[in-house]
N, C-alpha and C positions, 0 to 999 in steps of 0.2 A: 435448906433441905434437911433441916435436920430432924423435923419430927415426922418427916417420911413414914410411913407405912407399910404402904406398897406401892410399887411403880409398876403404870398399867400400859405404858406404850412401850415402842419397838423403837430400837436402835434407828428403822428406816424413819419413823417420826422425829427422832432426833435431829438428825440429818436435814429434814423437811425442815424443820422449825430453825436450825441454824442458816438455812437462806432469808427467811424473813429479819431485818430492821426495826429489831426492838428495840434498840438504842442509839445513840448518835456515835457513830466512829469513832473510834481512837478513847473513848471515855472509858477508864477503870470500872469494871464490875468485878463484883466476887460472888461467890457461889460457896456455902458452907457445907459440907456433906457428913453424915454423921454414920456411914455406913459405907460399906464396899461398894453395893451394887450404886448406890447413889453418888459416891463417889466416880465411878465409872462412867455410867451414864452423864454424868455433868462434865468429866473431860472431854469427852466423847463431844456434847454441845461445845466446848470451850474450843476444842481444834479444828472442829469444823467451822465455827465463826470464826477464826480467825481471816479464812480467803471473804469475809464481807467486809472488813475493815475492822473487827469489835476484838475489845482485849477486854477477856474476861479468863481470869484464873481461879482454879478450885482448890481449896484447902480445908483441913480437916479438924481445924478449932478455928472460933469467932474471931482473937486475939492475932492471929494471923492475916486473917484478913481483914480486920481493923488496921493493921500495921500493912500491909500492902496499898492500903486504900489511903493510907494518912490519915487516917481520923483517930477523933480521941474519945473517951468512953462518956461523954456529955453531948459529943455531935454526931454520937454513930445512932443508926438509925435502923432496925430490921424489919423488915415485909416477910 
């Protein structure tokens, strides 16, 4: 999230979209935010997915979440 822009949906899409299974339960995601709002908004998904079974935590440098994630800077991987 970190070349963010602008964020064009609402809290209530967030919300919406942390019902859906995007991932397999219990597997580590991270979510990198490069700014307040987007930080915010990614909590925001991160604690609402939590009552689906998904652990996903937001942090505010790559290295962080490389390290949360266990990976190393040869097997980490960004979309």
């Amino acid at each position: 999230m970190t070349e963010l822009t602008e964020i064009l949906i609402t809290p209530g899409t967030v919300r919406q979209a942390s019902r859906d299974q995007f991932f397999a339960p219990g597997v580590r995601r991270a979510l990198v935010a490069g700014d307040d709002v987007s930080f915010g908004m990614a909590r925001m998904y991160a604690i609402a997915s939590e009552s689906q079974g998904q652990t996903i935590q937001v942090f505010r440098q790559l290295e962080g979440a490389k390290a949360w994630l266990g990976v190393s800077e040869t097997s980490a991987r960004t979309i």
